[in-house]
C-alpha positions as CSV (number, residue, x, y, z in Angstrom):
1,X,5.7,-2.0,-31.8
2,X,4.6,-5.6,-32.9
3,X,1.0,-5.4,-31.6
4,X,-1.1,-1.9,-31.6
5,X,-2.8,-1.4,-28.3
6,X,-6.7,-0.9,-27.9
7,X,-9.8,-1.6,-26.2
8,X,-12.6,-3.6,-27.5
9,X,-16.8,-3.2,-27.2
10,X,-17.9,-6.7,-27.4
11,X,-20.4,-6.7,-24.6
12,X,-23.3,-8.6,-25.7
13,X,-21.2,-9.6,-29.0
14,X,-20.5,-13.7,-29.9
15,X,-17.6,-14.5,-28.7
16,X,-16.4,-18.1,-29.9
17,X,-13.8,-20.5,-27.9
18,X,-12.6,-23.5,-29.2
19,X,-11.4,-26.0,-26.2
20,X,-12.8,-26.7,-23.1
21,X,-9.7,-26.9,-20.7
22,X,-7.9,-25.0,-17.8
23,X,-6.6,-22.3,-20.1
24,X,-10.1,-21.9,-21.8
25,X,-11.6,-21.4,-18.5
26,X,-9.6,-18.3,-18.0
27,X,-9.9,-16.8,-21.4
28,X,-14.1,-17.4,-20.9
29,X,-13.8,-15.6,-17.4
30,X,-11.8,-12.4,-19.4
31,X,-14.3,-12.5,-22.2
32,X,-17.7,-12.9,-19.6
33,X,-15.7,-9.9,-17.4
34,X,-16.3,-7.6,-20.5
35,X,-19.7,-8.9,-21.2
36,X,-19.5,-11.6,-24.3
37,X,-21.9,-14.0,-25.0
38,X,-19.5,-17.0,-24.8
39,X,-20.1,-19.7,-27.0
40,X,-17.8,-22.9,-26.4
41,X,-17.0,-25.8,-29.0
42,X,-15.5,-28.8,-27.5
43,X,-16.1,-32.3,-28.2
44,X,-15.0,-32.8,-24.0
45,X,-15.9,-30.1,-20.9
46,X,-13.4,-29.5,-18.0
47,X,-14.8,-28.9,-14.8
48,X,-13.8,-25.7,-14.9
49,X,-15.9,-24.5,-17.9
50,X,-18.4,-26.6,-16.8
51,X,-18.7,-24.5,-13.5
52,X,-19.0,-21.5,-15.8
53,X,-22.0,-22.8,-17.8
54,X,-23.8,-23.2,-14.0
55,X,-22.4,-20.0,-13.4
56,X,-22.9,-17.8,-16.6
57,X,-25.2,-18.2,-19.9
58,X,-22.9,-19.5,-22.1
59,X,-23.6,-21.7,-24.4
60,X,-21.4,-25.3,-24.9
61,X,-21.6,-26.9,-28.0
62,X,-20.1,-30.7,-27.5
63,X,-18.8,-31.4,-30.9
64,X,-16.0,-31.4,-33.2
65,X,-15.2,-27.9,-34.5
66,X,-15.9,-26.7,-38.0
67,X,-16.2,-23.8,-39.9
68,X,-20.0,-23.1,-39.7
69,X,-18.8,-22.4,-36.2
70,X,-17.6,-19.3,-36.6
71,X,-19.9,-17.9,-38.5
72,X,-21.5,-14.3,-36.8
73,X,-18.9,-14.4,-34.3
74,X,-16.8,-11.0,-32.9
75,X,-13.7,-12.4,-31.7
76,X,-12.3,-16.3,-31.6
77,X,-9.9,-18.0,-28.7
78,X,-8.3,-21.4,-30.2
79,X,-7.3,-23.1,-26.6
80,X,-6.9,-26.6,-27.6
81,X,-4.0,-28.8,-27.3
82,X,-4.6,-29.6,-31.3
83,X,-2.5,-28.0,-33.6
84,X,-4.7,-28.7,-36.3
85,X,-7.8,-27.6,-35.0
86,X,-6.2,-24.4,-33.5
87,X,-4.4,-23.6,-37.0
88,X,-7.8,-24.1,-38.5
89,X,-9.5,-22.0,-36.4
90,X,-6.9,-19.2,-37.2
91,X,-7.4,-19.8,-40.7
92,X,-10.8,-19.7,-41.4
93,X,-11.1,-16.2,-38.5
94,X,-8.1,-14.6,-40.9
95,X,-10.5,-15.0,-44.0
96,X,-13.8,-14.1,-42.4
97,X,-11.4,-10.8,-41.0
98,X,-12.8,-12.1,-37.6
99,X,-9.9,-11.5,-34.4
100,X,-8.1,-14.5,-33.6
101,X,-6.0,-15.5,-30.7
102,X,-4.3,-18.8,-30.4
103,X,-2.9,-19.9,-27.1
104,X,0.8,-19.9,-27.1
105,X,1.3,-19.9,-31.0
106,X,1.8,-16.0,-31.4
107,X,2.5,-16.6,-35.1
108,X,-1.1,-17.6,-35.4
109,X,-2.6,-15.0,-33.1
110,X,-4.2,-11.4,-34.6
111,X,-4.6,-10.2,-31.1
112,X,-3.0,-11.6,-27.5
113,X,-4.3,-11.0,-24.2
114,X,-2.3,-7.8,-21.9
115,X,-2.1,-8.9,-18.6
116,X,-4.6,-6.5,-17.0
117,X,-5.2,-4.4,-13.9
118,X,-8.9,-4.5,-13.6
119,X,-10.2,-1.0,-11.9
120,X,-13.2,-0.7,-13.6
121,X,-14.3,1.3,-15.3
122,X,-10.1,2.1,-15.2
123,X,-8.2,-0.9,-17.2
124,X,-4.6,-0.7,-17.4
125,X,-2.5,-3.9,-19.8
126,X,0.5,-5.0,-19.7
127,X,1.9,-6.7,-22.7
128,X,5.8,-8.0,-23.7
129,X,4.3,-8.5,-27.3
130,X,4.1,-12.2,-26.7
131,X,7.9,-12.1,-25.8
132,X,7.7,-13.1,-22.2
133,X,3.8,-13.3,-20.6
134,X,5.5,-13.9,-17.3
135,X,7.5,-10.9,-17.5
136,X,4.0,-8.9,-18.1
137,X,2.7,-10.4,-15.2
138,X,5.4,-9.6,-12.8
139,X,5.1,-5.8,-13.9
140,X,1.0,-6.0,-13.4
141,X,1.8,-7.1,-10.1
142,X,4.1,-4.6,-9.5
143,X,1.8,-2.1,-11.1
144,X,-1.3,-3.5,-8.9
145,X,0.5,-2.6,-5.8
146,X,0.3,0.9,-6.7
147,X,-3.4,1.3,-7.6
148,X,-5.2,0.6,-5.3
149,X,-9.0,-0.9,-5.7
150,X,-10.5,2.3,-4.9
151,X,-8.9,3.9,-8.2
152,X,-12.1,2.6,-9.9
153,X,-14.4,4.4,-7.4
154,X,-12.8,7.3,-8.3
155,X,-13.1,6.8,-12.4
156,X,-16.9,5.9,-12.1
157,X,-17.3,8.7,-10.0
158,X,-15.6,11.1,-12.9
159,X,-17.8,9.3,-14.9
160,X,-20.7,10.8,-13.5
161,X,-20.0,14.0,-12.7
162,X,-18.1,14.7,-16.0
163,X,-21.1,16.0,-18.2
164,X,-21.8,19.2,-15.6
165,X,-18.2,20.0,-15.4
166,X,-18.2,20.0,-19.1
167,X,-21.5,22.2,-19.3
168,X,-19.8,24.6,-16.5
169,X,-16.3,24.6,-18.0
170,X,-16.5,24.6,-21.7
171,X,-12.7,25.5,-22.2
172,X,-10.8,22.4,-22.4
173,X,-7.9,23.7,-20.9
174,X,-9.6,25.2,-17.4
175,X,-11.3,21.9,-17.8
176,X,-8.2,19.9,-17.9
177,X,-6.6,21.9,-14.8
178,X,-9.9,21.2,-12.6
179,X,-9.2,17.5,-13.2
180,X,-5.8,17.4,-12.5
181,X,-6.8,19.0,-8.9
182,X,-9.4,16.9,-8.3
183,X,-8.0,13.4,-8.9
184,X,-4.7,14.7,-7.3
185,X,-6.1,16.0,-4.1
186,X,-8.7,15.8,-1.3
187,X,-11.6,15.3,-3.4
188,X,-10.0,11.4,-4.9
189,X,-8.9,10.9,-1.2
190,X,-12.5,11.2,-0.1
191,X,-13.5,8.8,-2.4
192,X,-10.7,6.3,-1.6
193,X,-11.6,6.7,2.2
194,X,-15.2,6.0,1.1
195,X,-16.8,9.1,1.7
196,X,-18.6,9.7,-1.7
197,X,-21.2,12.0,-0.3
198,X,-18.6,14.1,1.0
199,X,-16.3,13.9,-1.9
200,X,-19.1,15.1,-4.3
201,X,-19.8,17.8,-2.1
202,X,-16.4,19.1,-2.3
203,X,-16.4,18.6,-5.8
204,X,-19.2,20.7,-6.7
205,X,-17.7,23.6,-4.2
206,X,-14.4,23.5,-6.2
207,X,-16.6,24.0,-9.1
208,X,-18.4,27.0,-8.5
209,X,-15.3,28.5,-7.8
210,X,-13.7,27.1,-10.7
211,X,-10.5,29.2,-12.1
212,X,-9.9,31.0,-8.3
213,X,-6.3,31.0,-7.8
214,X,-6.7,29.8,-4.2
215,X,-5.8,25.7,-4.0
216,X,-6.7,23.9,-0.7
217,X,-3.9,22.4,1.2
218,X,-4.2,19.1,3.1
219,X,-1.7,17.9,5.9
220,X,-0.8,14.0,5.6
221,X,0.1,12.2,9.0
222,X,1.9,9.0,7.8
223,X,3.2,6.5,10.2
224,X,6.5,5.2,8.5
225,X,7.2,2.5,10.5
226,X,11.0,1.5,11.6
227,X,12.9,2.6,8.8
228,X,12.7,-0.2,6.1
229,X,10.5,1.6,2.8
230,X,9.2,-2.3,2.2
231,X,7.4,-2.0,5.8
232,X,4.9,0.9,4.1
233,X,1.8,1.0,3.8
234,X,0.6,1.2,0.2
235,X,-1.0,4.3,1.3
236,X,1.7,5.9,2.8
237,X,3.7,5.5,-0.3
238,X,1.2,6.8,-2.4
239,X,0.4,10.1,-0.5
240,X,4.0,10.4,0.3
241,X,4.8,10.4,-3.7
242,X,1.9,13.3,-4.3
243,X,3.3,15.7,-1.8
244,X,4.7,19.1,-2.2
245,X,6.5,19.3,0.9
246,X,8.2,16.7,3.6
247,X,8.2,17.7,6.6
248,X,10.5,14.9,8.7
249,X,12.8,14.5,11.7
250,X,15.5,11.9,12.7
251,X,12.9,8.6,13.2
252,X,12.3,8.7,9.3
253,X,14.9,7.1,7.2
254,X,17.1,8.3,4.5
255,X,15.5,5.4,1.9
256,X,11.9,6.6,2.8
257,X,13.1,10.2,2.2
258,X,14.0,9.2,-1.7
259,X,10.2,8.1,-1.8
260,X,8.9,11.6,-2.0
261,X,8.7,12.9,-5.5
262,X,11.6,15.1,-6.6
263,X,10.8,18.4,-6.8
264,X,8.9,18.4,-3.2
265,X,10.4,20.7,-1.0
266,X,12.0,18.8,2.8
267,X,12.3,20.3,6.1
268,X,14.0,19.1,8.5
269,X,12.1,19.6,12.3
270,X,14.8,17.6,13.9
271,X,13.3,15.4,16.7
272,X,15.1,13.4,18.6
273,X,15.5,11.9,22.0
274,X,16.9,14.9,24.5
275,X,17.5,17.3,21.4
276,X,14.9,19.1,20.0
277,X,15.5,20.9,17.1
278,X,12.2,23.3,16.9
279,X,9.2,22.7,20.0
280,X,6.2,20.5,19.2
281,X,4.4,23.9,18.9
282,X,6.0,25.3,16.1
283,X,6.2,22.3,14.3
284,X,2.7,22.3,15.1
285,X,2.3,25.9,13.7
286,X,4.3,25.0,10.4
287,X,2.2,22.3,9.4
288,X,-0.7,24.6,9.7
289,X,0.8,27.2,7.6
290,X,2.1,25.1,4.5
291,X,-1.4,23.5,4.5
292,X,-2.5,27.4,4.9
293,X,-1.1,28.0,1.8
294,X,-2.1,25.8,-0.2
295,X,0.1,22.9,-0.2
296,X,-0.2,19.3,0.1
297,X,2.2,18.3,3.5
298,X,3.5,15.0,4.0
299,X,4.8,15.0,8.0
300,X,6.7,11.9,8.2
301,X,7.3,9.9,11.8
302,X,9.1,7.0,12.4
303,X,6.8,4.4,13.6
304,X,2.7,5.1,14.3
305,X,2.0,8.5,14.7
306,X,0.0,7.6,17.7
307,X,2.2,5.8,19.8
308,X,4.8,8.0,21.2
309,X,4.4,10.2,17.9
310,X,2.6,13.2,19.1
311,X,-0.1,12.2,16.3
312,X,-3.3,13.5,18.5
313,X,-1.0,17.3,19.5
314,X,-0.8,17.7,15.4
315,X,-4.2,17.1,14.7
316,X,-5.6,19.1,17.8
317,X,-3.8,22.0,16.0
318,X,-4.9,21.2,12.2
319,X,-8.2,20.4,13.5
320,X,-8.7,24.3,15.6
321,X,-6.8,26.1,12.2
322,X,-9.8,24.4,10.1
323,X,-6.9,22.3,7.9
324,X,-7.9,18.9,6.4
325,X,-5.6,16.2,7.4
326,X,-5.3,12.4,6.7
327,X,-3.8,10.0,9.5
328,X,-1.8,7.0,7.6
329,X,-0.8,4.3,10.6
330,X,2.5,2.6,10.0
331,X,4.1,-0.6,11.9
332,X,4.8,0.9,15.4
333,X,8.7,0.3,16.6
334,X,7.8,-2.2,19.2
335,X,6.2,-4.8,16.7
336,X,9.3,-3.8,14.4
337,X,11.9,-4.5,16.4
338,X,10.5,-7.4,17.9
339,X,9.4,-9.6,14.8
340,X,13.2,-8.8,13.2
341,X,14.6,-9.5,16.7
342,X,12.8,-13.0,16.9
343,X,11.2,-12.0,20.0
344,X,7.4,-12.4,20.1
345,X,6.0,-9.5,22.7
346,X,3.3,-12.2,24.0
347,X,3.9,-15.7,24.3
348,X,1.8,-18.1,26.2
349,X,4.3,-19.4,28.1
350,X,6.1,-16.4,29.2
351,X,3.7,-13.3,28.8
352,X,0.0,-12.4,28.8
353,X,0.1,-8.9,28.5
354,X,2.7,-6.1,26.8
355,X,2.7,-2.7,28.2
356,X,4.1,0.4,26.2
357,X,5.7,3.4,27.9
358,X,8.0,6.3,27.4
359,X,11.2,6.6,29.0
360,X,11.7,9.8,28.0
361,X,13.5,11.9,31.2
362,X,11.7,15.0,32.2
363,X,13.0,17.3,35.0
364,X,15.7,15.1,35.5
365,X,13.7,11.7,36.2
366,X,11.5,9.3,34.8
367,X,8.2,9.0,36.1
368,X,6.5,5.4,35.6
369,X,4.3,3.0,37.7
370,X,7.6,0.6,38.4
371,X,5.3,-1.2,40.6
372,X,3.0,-2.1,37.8
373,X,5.7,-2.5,35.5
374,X,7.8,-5.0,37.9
375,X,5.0,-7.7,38.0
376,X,6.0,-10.7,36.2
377,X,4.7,-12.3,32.9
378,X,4.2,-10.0,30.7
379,X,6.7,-8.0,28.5
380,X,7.6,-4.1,28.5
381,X,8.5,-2.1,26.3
382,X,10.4,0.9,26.1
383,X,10.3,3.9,23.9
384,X,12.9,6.7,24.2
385,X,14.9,5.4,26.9
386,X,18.3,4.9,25.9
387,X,19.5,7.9,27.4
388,X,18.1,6.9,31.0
389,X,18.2,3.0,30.5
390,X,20.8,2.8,33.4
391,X,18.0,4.3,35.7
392,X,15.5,2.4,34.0
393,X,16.9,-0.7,34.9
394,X,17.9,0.1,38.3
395,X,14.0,1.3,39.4
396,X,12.8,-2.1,37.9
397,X,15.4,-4.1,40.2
398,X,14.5,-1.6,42.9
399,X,10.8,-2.6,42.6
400,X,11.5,-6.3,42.6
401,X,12.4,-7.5,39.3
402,X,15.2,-9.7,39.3
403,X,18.7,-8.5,38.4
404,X,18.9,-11.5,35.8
405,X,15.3,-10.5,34.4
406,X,16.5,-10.4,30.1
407,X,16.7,-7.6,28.3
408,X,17.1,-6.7,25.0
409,X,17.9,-3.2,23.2
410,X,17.4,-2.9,19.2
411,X,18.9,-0.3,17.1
412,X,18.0,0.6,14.0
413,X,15.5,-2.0,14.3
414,X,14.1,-3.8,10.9
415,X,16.6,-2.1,8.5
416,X,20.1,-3.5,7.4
417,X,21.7,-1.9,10.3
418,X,20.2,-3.3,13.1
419,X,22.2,-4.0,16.3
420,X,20.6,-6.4,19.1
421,X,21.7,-6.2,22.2
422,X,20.6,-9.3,24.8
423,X,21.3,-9.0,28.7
424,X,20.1,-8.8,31.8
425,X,19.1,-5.8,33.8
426,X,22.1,-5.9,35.9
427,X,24.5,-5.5,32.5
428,X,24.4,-1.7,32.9
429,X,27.9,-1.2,31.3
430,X,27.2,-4.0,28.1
431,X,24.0,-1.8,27.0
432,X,25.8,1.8,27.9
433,X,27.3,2.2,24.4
434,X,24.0,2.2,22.6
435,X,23.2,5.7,24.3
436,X,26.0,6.9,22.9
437,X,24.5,6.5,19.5
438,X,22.6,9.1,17.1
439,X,20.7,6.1,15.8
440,X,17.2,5.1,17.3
441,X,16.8,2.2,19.9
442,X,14.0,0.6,21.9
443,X,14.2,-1.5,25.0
444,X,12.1,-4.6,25.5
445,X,12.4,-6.3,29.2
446,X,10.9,-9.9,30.0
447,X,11.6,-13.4,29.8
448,X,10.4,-13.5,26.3
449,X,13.7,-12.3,24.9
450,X,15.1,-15.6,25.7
451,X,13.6,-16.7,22.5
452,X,15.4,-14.3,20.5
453,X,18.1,-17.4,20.5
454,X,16.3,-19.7,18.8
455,X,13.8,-17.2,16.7
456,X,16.4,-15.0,15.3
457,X,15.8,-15.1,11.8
458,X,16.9,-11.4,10.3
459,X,20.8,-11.0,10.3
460,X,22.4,-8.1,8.8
C-alpha cells in the first residue's frame, strides 16, 4: 500500500493552513471536527473561512507565508493556488518532520485526507491512495447508506460500559463473544430505536449471566415493499442481512431473497391469494418457536406488514409468547404500483379521498360497503382481488358506478416485470387473464387512471 492508514490525536494541537479559499474552508472544518486549534495564513480571506473565524476560534493571520509560520505546529494543509508557496510549505514541514498535505499535488503530500464516514466516536476512511478522490467518495457514499447515524450511539455507548464488562469478564475471549452478541442483537437495536435506558438494562442482564448457553431470539417484521430491493428501507436491509432464518411467502421477491446473508436458513410459508400453504396460526406459532430458540427471524411480507399483511395477528402472538419483535414498514403496494404506473391515488381534480380494501373472497363472496365505495371522486383500491375482480366490478356497476368508470390492474408492480392493464369496469374479459397469473396484482378504480397516459414514466 502507498499510504499506511491511522488515526491522529491533534485535539487542541496547532494545526497550520496556508490559503484562505473554498478548498481551505473544508480542510479547516475536518481539522476543527477533530478539535485543532486552526491557524490560517493568507494574505486574502474567502467568505467561507471568514464565516469560520465568526464561527470557531481560529486564528487568521493576513500575510504572506513564511517559514517562522510553521514553527510549533502538528500538522500543515498547503491549499493555495501557488505552486511556489505550496512547494515551500512542503519543504520546510518535510525538514521540521512536521505532516504535510498539499491539495492535489500528491507528490508533495506526507499524508492525504480518506474520505470519511463520521459516526463518532466510530470513523470509518476511505482512500484510492490519491488515485481517484471521486472514486473514494462514491464508495463513502455507498458505505454511508449502510451505517446508519445511530452506529455512533451504539460505539459511545460501548464506550461507557466497556470498563465493567472488562472488570466482570477478564478473559478476553468470553469477553470478545459478549460483544459480538451485543452489537449484533437486541441490545444495538435498542439503542438504534433510541431506547438507551432500556438497552443498558438489557445489557447488564446479559451480563450477569454472562457465558449461559441460552441466546435470546428476536422476530423481525419487515415490510418489503413491491418487490424492487432499491424500494427498502435501510433498515430492512440491514436486519434482513443479520438474520438467521427467513421466513417468506410468495409477496417477497426472488432479488430481496439474495439479500439475506448466506448461511441463514429460508422457509417457505407459502401465502398467496386462494392458496394457503400453512394457516396464519402456524405460521404464527413458528415464528414464536425460532425466536424460542434462540434465533434471530426475519419474516418477510410483500408490501407493509400492516396493510393487508396480517402484521397486528403476528405480533398479538409474539407479544402473549413473551418474544421481542421489531416492526420495519416498507412502501405498501398501492403507493408502489401507483407511482410506477403514473397514476397519482389523489389528485385535486379527480379525487379527494383513497380508500383501501380487501378483495379477498370468503364463503364464496366478497363482502364490502359498495355503497360507500361507488361514490364518486375519490380513488379505490384493491388488494387481493384478482381472483374475484369480475364480481368486483360488477357490484360497483350494480351500485351505480358507471360501466366506463377507468380501471387499472398492475402486476408485478415496481419491478422489471410489471404489466399495466387500463380499462373500464365493463372490460371484464380484457382484465380476465391477469387472474390467471401466479404473479401478484392490485386493482385501482377511479377517474385518476386516466392520467396514467400522460404520467407513465416506468416502462419495462
Amino acid at each position: 500500500m502507498d499510504f499506511f492508514p491511522l488515526f491522529l490525536n491533534i485535539k487542541d494541537q496547532p494545526c497550520l493552513v496556508v490559503g484562505a479559499g473554498d478548498i481551505a474552508a473544508r480542510k479547516i472544518e475536518l481539522l476543527l471536527r477533530a478539535g485543532a486549534k486552526v491557524v490560517v495564513v493568507a494574505l486574502e480571506v474567502g467568505e467561507a473561512v471568514a464565516a469560520l473565524q465568526d464561527e470557531h476560534a481560529i486564528i487568521i493571520r493576513r500575510k504572506a507565508f513564511t517559514s517562522d509560520d510553521i514553527d510549533g505546529m502538528r500538522l500543515v494543509v498547503s491549499a493555495t493556488d501557488d505552486r511556489l508557496t505550496n512547494a515551500k510549505a512542503a519543504t520546510l514541514a518535510n525538514q521540521r518532520r512536521i505532516p504535510v498535505n498539499v491539495v492535489d499535488n500528491l507528490d508533495l503530500c506526507s499524508f492525504i485526507f480518506p474520505a470519511i464516514i463520521d459516526r463518532s466516536p466510530l470513523l470509518i476512511a476511505v482512500s484510492s491512495s490519491g488515485a481517484s478522490p471521486v472514486l473514494s467518495r462514491l464508495l463513502r457514499a455507498k458505505i454511508e447508506t449502510a451505517i446508519p447515524a445511530s452506529f455512533g450511539l451504539l460505539a459511545g455507548f460501548i464506550e461507557q460500559l466497556k470498563a465493567r464488562v472488562l472488570q466482570q469478564i477478564p478473559q478476553a475471549r468470553q469477553r470478545r463473544n459478549f460483544w459480538e452478541t451485543i452489537v449484533q442483537g437486541r441490545v444495538a437495536e435498542l439503542i438504534f430505536t433510541g431506547r438507551q435506558r432500556e438497552a443498558e438494562s438489557q445489557l447488564l442482564t446479559q451480563l450477569d449471566h454472562a457465558g449461559a448457553a441460552d441466546r435470546q431470539g428476536e422476530v423481525y417484521l419487515i415490510g418489503t415493499g413491491p418487490g424492487d430491493p432499491d424500494l427498502l428501507t435501510f433498515k430492512a436491509l440491514r436486519l434482513l442481512g443479520q438474520a438467521d432464518v427467513i421466513v417468506y411467502d410468495r409477496s417477497v421477491s426472488g432479488e430481496i431473497l439474495k439479500l439475506a446473508h448466506s448461511d441463514a436458513e429460508t422457509i417457505f410459508v407459502g401465502q398467496q391469494d386462494g392458496n394457503h400453504s400453512l394457516t396464519p396460526a402456524a405460521i404464527h406459532r413458528q415464528l414464536a418457536e425460532l425466536a424460542s430458540s434462540g434465533k434471530k427471524v426475519a419474516r418477510l411480507k410483500g408490501g407493509d406488514p400492516f396493510i393487508f399483511g396480517r402484521g397486528g395477528e403476528e405480533i398479538e402472538t409474539l407479544m402473549q409468547s413473551g418474544i421481542h419483535f421489531q416492526i420495519v414498514p416498507g412502501i405498501t403496494a398501492a403507493s408502489g404500483c401507483a407511482s410506477y404506473s403514473g397514476i397519482p391515488l389523489t389528485h385535486r381534480d379527480h379525487a379527494q379521498s383513497c380508500t383501501f380494501v380487501s378483495g379477498h373472497i370468503q364463503n364464496g363472496r366478497i363482502d364490502l360497503d359498495w355503497r360507500q365505495l361507488a361514490k364518486p371522486k375519490q380513488t379505490v383500491i384493491i388488494y387481493m382481488g384478482i381472483s374475484g375482480l369480475e364480481s368486483i366490478c360488477r357490484s360497483l356497476i350494480d351500485h351505480g358506478c358507471p360501466a366506463d368508470l377507468p380501471i387499472a390492474v398492475i402486476q408485478s408492480g415496481a419491478t422489471h416485470k410489471q404489466r399495466v392493464f387500463i380499462g373500464t369496469l365493463s372490460d371484464r374479459p380484457a382484465y380476465s387473464e391477469f387472474a390467471e397469473s401466479d404473479a401478484p396484482a392490485l386493482t385501482i378504480v377511479g377517474t385518476v387512471v386516466n392520467l396514467h397516459r400522460q404520467l407513465n414514466w416506468f416502462s419495462t
